[in-house]
C-alpha positions in Angstrom: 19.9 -26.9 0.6 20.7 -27.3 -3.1 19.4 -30.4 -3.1 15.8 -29.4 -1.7 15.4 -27.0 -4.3 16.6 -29.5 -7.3 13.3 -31.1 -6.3 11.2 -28.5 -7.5 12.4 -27.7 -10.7 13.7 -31.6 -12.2 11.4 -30.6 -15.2 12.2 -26.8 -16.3 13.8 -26.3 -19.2 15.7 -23.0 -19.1 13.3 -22.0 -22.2 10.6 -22.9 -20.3 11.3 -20.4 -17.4 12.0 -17.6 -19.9 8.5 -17.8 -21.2 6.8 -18.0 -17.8 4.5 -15.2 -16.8 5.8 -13.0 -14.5 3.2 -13.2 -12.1 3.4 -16.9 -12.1 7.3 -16.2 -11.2 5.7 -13.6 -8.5 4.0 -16.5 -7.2 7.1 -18.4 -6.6 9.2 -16.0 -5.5 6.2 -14.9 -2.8 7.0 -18.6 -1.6 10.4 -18.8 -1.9 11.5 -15.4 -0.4 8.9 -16.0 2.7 10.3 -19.7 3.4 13.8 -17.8 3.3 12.7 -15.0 5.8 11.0 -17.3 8.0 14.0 -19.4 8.1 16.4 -16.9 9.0 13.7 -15.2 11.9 13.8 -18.8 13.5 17.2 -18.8 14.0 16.6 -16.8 16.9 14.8 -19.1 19.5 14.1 -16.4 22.0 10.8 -14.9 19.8 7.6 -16.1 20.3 5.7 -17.1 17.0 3.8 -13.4 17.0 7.0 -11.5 17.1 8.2 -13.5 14.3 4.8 -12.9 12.4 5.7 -9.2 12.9 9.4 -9.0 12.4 8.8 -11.4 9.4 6.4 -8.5 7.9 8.8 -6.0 8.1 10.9 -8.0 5.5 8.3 -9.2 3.2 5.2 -6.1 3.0 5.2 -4.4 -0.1 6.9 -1.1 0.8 10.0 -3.1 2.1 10.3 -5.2 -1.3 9.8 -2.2 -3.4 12.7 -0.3 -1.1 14.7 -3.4 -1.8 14.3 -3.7 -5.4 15.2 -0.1 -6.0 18.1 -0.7 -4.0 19.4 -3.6 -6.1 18.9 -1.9 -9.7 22.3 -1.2 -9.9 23.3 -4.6 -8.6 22.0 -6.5 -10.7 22.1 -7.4 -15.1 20.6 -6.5 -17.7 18.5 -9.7 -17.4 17.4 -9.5 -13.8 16.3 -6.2 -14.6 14.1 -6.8 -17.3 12.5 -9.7 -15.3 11.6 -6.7 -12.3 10.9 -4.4 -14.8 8.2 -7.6 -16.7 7.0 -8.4 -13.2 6.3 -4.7 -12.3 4.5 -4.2 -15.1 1.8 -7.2 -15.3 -1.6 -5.7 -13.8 -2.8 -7.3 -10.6 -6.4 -7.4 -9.8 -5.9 -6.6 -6.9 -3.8 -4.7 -4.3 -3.5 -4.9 -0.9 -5.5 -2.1 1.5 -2.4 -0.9 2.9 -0.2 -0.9 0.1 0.9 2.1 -2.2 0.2 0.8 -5.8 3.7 1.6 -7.0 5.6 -0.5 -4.5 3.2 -3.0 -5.1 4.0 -3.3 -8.2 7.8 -2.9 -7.8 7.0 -5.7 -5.1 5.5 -7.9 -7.6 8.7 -7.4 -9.6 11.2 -8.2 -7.3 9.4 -11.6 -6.2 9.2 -12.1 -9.9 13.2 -11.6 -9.5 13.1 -14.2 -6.9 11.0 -16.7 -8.6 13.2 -16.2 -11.8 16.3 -17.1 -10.3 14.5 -20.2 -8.5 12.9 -21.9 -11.4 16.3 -21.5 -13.4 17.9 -23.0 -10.5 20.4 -19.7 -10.0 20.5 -20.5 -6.4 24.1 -18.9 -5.7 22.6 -16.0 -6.7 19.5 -16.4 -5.7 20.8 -16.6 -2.0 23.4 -13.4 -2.8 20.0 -11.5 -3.8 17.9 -12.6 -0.5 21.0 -11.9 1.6 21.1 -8.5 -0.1 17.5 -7.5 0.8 17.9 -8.8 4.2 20.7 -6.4 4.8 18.9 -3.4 3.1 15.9 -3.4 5.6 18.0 -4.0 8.4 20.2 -0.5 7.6 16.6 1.3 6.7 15.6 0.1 10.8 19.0 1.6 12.1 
């Protein structure tokens, strides 16, 4: 897998990244955490593409990232807190209907996180964070 993502970032400079706008981050980390999500629901060969639509949600609306995030504060530096804290604090022109503005914006953050760790090419930990969230909605559904 290492080797698909190398792909995408041959030309970031770790400079670069740092002075990337969060929301552009956002938008990669959107990406990336979906394709992650996705991956893992197909696993399972048993559910029909509209079950994984739904299951799929549960991981990826607003309210579950914001949950998530909040989870991981103490889990994560100094650094990957100030990139959720930069991401959660850029204005979005919009927000979803059915989406509190606070975890949207703590939303925004942690895919900021995501897309952070991506474009610096952090993929250890990029997986150890994704993992992470994975197993903090699935104890919130028990």
């Amino acid at each position: 897998m290492e080797e698909f993502l190398e792909q995408f970032n041959e030309n970031k400079s770790e400079l670069n990244m740092k002075i990337t706008s969060p929301l552009a981050l956002a938008y990669i980390g959107d990406a990336v955490y979906e394709v992650y999500i996705r991956k893992m629901l197909t696993e399972n060969p048993q559910l029909s593409v509209d079950k994984l639509h739904k299951k799929a949600i549960t991981y990826v609306r607003a309210k579950a990232q914001a949950d998530i995030v909040l989870r991981l504060e103490e889990e994560l530096t100094t650094e990957e807190w100030s990139i959720v804290k930069k991401g959660r604090n850029q204005k979005s022109k919009t927000v979803p209907k059915n989406s509190d503005v606070g975890d949207y914006r703590y939303a925004t953050g942690f895919e900021a996180l995501i897309g952070f760790l991506f474009c610096m090419k952090r993929y250890q930990r990029l997986m150890e964070v994704m993992k992470r969230a994975v197993e903090i909605i699935e104890e919130e559904e028990k």
